[in-house]
N, C-alpha and C positions, 0 to 999 in steps of 0.2 A: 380147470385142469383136473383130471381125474387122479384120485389120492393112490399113492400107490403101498402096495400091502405092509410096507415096514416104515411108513413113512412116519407114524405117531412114532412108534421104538424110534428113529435115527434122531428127529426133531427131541425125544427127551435126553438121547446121548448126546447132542450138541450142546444143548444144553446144561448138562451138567460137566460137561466140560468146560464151556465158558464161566461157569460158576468158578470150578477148581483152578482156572487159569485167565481170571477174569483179564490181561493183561496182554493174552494172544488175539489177534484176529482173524477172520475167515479162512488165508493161507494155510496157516498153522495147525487153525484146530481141523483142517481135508487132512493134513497129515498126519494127525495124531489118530482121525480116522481109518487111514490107511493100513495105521501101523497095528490096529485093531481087528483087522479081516476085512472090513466095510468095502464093499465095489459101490465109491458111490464119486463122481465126478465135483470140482469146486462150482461148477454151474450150479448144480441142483445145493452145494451148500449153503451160498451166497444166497440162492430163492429162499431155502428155509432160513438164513439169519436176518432176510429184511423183515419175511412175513412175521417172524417173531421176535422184530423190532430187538436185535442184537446189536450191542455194541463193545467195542471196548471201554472194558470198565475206567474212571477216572482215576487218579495217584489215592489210594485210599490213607487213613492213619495210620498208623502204625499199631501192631495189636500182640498183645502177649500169648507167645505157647501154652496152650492148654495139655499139662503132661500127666501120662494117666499110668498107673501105679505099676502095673505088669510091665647201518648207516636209515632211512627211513621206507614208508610202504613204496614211495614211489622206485629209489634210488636203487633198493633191494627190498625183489618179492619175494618172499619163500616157493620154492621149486616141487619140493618133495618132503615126508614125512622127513622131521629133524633136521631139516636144512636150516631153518632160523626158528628159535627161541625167545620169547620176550616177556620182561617181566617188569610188573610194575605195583607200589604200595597205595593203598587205600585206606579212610581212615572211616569211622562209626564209632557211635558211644553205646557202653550199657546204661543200663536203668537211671542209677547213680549220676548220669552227666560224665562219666570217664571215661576218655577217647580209647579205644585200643586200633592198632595198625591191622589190614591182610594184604601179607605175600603173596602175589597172584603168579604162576608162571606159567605158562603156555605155548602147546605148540603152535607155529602162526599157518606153517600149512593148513593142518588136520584139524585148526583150532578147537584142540582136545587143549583143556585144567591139567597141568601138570602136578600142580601144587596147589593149596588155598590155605597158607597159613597166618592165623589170627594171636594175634600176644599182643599187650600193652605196651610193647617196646623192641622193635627187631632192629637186630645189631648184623654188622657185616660178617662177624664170626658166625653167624648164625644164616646169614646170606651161603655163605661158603659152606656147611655142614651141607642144606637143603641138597643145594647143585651138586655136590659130590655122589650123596645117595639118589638123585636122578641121573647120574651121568652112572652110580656102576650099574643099577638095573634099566639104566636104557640103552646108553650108549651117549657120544658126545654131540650134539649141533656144531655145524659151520658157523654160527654166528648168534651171538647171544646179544639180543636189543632193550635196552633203557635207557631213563631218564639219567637225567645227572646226579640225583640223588646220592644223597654222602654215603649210603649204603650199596649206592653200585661202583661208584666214580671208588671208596675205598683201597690204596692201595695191594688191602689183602685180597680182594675181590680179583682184581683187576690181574695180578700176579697168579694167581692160582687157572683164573681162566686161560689166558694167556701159556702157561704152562704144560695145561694139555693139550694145546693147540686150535683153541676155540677161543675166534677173533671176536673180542666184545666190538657192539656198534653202540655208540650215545646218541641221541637225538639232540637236535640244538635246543638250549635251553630257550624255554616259553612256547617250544612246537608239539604240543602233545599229540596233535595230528599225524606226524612223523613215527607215532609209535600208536600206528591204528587200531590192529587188529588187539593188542592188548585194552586199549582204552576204550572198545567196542565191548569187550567181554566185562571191563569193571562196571561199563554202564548197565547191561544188564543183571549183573550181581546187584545194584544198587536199585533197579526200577523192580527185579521180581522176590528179592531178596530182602534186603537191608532196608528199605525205604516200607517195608512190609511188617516187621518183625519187631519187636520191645525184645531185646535181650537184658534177663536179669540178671544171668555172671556170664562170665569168660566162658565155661564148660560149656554153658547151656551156646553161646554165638559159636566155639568152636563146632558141635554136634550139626547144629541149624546149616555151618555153613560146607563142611565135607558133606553133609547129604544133599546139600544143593549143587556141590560140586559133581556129586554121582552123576544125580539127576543130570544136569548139563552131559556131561560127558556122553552117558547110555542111554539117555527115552528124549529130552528138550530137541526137536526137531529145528535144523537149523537153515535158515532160508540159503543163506550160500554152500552151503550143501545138499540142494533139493530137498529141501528138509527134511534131510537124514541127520543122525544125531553125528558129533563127531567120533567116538568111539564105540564101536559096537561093545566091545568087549574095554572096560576103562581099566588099566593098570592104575589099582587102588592103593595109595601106601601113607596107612589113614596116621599122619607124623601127628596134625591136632590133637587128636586121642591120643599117641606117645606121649605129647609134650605137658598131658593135661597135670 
């Protein structure tokens, strides 16, 4: 087959994007092309990632930042932006061996990160603070989805949502299934994120994890959104950095 004139340039740009995101494959990175100018079809990417023996890269170690001084999916689907809400805790340790929690919450339509809050200990009052300041600059969901967890099941939780008129839904206890689209989103925070990264303090995992929440939102190309990102434009309200 006869080489065509940009074909060495495209072959090193696939490349180096498999490098930076070693954990995407061939789908993703035609789209990350796309999103670059490139008129180039997934046929012709697929031929350049066999000839150049591409692959997805394997779960790597974990590696420290180098910093430089300068009711369920089936029962109820989400319809439309803000229709359902769901949120769920994840847990990760720093350096030291010391667990700290993240707040995940998300829209389930437009599955845009609403929130990604990380502290050593989240409390329901603090569950309630978050959703207040997403509900005055968004506005309120029909229906706000989690586990049982003592920090949603919480009477003060429960009451406050309740109150503005946004019907919390619980999943049944041991069905994390039931609460999909959130538990879709922790896994990828934990395969390109967290399962990647040595956090040495709190500051340093809070920084690491709102910019990866950016990222998700505005450029992470998303296969059930033709891999478009969820937010073009991500309502940013970086609470991490407040809370540091």
């Amino acid at each position: 087959m006869k080489k065509l004139p940009d074909e060495d340039k495209l072959t090193g740009r696939i490349i180096d994007l498999v490098v930076q995101y070693g954990r995407y494959g061939s789908p993703r990175i035609t789209a990350m092309l796309h999103r670059e100018g490139w008129m180039v079809n997934h046929k012709r990417v697929e031929r350049i990632w066999r000839e150049q023996g591409l692959k997805v890269a394997k779960r790597q170690k974990k590696r420290r930042r180098l910093w430089l001084n300068d009711g369920s999916c089936i029962r109820l689907r989400p319809e439309y932006r803000d229709h359902v809400w769901s949120y769920d805790i994840i847990e990760d340790k720093t350096h030291n061996g010391k667990k700290f929690r993240i707040l995940n919450i998300m829209d389930e339509y437009s599955r845009e990160c609403l929130l990604s809050f990380a502290s050593r200990r989240i409390t329901s009052n603090e569950v309630v603070e978050f959703l207040a300041e997403l509900f005055c600059n968004r506005g309120l969901p029909e229906y706000i989805r989690s586990d049982n967890g003592s920090e949603f099941t919480a009477r003060k939780v429960g009451k406050f949502i309740r109150d503005l008129g946004t019907l919390p839904t619980f999943i049944a206890p041991g069905s994390p299934w039931e609460n999909g689209y959130i538990e879709s989103f922790n896994g990828k925070m934990r395969d390109e994120l967290l399962n990647c990264e040595i956090f040495d303090t709190m500051q340093e995992a809070r920084v690491l994890i709102e910019k990866w929440r950016a990222y998700y939102n505005t450029i992470r190309p998303h296969s059930a959104l033709e891999y478009m990102p969820p937010a073009s434009e991500s309502w940013v309200v970086d609470i991490n950095l407040k809370m540091a």
